[in-house]
C-alpha positions in Angstrom: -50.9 -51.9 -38.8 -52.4 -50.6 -35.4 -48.8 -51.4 -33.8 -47.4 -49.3 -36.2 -49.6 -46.5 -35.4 -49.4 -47.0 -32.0 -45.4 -46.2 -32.1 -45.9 -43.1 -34.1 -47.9 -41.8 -31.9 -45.5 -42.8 -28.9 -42.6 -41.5 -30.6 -44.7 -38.4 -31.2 -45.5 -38.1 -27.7 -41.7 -38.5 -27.0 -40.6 -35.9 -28.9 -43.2 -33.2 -27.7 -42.4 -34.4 -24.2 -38.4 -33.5 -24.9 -39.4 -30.5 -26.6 -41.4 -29.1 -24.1 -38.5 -30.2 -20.7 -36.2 -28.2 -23.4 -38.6 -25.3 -23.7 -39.7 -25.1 -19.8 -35.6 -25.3 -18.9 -35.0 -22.7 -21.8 -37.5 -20.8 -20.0 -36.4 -21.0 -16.6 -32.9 -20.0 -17.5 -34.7 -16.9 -19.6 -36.2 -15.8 -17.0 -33.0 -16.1 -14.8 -31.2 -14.2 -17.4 -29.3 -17.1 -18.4 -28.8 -17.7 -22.2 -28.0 -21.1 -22.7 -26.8 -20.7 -26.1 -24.3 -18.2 -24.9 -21.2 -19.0 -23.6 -20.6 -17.8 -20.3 -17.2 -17.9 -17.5 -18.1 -17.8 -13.9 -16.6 -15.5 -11.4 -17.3 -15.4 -7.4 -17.4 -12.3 -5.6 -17.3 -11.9 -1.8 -19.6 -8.9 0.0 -20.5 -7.9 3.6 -23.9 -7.4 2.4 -26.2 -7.5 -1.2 -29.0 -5.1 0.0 -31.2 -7.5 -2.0 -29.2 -8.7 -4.3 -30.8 -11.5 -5.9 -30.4 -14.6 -8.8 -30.7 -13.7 -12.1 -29.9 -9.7 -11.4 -27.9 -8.1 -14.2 -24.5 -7.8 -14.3 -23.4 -5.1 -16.2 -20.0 -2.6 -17.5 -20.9 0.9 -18.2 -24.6 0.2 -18.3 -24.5 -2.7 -20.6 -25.6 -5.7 -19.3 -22.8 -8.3 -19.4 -23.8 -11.7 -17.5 -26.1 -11.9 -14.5 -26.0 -13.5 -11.0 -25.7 -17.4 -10.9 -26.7 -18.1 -7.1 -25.6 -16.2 -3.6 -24.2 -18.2 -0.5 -23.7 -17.3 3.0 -20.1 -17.6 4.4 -20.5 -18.3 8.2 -17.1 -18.9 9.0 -16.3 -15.9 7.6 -18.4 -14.0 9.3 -20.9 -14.3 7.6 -19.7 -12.2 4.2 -21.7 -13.5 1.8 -20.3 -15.0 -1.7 -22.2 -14.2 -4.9 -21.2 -16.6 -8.1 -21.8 -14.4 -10.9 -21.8 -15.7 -15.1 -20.3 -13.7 -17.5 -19.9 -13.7 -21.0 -17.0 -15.4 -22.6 -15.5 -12.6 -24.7 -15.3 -10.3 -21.6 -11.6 -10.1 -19.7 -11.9 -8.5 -16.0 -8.6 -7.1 -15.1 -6.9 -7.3 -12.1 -7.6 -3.8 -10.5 -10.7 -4.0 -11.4 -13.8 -3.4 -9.3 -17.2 -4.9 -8.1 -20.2 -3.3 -6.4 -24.0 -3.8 -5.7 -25.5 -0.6 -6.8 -29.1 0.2 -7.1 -29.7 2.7 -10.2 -33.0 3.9 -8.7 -35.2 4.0 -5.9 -37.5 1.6 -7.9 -35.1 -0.9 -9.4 -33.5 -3.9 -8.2 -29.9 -3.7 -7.3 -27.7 -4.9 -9.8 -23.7 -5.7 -9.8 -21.8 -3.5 -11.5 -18.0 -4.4 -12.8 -15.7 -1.4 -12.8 -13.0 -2.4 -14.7 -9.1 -0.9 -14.3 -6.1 -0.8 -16.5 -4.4 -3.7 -15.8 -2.9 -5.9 -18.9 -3.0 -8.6 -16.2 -6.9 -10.1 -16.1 -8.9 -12.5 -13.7 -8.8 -16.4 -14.6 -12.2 -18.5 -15.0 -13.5 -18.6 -10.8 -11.4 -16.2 -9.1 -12.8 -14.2 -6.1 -13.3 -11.0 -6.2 -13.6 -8.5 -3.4 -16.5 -6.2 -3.8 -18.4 -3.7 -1.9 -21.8 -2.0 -2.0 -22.5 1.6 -3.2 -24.8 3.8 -0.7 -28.1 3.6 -2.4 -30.5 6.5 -2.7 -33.0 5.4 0.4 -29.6 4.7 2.4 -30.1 7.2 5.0 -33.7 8.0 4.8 -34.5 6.0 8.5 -32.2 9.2 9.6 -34.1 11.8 8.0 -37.0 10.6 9.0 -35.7 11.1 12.5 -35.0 14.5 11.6 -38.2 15.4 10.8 -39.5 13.7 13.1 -37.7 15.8 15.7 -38.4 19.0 13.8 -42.6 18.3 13.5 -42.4 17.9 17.3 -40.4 20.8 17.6 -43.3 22.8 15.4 -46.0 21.2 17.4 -44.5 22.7 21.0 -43.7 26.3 19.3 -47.4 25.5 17.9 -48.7 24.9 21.4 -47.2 27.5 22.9 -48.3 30.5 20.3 -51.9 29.1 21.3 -51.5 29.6 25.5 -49.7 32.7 24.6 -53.0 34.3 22.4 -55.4 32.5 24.8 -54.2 33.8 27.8 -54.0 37.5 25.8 -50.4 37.8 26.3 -50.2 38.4 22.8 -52.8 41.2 22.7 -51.1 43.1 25.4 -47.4 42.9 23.3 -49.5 44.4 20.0 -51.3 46.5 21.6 -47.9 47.8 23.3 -46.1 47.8 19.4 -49.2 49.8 18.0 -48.7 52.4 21.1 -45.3 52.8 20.5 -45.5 53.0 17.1 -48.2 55.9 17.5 -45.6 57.8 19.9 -42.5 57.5 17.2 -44.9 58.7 14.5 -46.2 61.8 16.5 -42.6 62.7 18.0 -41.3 62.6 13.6 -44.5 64.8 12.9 -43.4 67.1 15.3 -40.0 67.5 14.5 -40.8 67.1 10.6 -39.2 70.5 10.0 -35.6 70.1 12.1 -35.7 66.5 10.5 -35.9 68.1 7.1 -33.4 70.7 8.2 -31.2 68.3 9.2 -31.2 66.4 6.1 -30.7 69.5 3.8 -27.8 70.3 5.9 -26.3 66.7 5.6 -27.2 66.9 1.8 -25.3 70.3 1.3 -22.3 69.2 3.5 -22.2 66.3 1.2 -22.3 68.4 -2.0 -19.6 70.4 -0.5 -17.2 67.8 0.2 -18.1 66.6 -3.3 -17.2 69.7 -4.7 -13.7 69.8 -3.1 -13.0 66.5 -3.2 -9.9 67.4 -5.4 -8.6 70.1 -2.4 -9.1 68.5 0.6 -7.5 65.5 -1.4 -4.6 67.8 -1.9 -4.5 69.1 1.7 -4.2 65.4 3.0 -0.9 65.1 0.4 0.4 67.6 2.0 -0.1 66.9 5.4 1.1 63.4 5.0 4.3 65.0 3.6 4.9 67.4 6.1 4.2 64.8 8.9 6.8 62.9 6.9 9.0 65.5 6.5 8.3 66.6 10.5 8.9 62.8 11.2 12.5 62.2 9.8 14.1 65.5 10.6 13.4 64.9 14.6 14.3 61.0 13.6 17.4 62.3 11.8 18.1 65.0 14.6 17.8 62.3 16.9 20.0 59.7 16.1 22.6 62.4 15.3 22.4 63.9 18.9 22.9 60.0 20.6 25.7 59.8 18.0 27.8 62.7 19.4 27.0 61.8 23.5 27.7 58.1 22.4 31.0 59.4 21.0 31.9 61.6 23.9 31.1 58.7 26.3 33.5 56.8 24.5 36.0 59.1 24.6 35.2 59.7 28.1 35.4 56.5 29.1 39.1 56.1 27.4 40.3 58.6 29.2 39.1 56.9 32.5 40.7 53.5 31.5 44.0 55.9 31.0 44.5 57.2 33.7 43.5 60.5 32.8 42.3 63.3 35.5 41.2 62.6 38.8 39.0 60.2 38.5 40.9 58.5 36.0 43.4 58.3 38.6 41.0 57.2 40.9 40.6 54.2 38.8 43.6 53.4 37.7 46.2 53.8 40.5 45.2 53.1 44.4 47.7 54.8 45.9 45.5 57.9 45.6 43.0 56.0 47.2 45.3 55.2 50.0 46.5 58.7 50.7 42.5 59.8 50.6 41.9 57.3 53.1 44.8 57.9 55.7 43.7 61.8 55.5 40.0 60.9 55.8 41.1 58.4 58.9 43.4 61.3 60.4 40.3 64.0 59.9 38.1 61.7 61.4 40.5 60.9 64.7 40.7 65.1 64.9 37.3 65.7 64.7 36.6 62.9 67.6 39.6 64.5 69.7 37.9 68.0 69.5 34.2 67.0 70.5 36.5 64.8 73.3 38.5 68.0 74.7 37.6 71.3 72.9 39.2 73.3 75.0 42.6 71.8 74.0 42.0 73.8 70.5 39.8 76.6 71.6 40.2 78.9 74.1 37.5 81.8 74.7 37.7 84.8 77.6 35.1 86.4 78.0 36.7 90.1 79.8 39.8 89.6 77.7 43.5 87.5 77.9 44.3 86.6 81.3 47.5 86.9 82.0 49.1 84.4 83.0 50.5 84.0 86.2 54.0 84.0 86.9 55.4 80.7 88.6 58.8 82.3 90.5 56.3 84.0 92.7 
């Protein structure tokens, strides 16, 4: 009888011991994300960084959480890209231009992996790779704009510094004091002048009514300047290109005349022997005129008290 007992209560023990390795591995997995009821496909993923990335962080299309991350490797002989094994549920098909990032959904969240999926009919196969990449979170960039402020606080502090030598050492003062002076002068000089200012302004404010008031003639006076000034522009244009019509046309007919052989200087052009003849006489006139500065006395011959006889040779 106490054997019997003995082996319930071992068999009891037994059974609360498997019960509770169940629970605490139930558990574990729970808190991994891991439903171990579920059916679930693994896929790998390769990234040059996870920004935190860690097991058990959601996986998720369009918000809904679809699997988790199984475990993350480092790759050093790929330089040291890091793989990330990711389960997802049975039931969901990734296809082949789909997408994989490491986005964080807020500043205060843990990044998660997100699957983008495309519209291929084609789908990834139970532990394919994927190649994915990391979205800029919202702190990306903040070690820069820290930099920047940085840079603009000291910037304030020196502009700071400098407005308190300027007042201490009454620089300041002395530039008020001037702007107060001058504005003292510019009010007396428009108190002065108040009147011609006011004269003035009436006068600009009647001219104004005026040209108001005959907006509609001197409107029509520009017309019709604008079409006389046309009118003036393209008679002298027209006049103009008639004039250089005719003297065009009379050098043309000038210059056929020429290539005829018409008038003197047509014949000039057109036949050298009235070149020659020009020349010999000009060569003849030019051996007379050298022979009468040689021996002018051959050609002229002056008395002064009259003819002299001349003398006669039988005596």
């Amino acid at each position: 009888m106490g054997k019997n007992i003995l082996k319930t209560k071992e068999v009891t023990i037994a059974i609360f011991a498997i019960v509770a390795l169940f629970l605490l591995i139930w558990g574990v997995n729970f808190l991994r994300g891991i439903n171990i009821f579920k059916k679930q496909n693994t896929y790998y993923a390769i990234f040059e960084k996870t920004d935190g990335l860690m097991p058990a962080h959601s996986v998720v299309v369009n918000g809904m959480v679809v699997g988790n991350v199984d475990n993350i490797n480092l790759l050093p002989e790929q330089g040291n890209k890091i793989l990330v094994a990711i389960k997802v549920n049975k039931e969901i098909q990734i296809p082949t231009n789909s997408q994989i990032k490491i986005v964080s959904p807020s500043p205060l969240s843990s990044p998660q992996v997100e699957l983008l999926f495309g519209d291929e009919k084609t789908y990834f196969q139970y532990g394919d790779t994927l190649i994915g990449n990391v979205n800029a979170g919202l702190l990306d960039g903040v070690d820069v704009l820290i930099a920047n402020l940085t840079s603009i606080s000291y910037s304030l502090d020196t502009i700071a510094n400098s407005l308190k030598t300027t007042i201490a050492t009454g620089t300041l003062d002395n530039t008020l004091r001037n702007i107060e002076a001058i504005s003292d002068k510019i009010e007396y000089i428009l108190a002065q002048n108040q009147g011609k200012i006011d004269n003035v302004m009436s006068n600009i404010d009647t001219f104004s009514q005026t040209l108001s008031k005959n907006e509609e003639k001197i409107n029509n006076i520009i017309t019709d300047l604008n079409k006389i000034s046309s009118q003036l522009a393209e008679a002298q244009l027209k006049g103009t290109i008639d004039n250089a019509s005719k003297a065009i046309a009379k050098l043309d007919t000038l210059i056929a005349g020429v290539n005829a052989g018409d008038g003197t200087l047509g014949q000039l052009v057109t036949n050298d022997s009235l070149y020659i003849s020009l020349k010999n006489t000009l060569t003849s006139l030019d051996a007379l005129l050298v022979d009468l500065k040689a021996k002018p006395k051959k050609y002229i011959n002056v008395t002064v008290f009259g003819k002299r006889e001349k003398k006669d040779k039988t005596k």
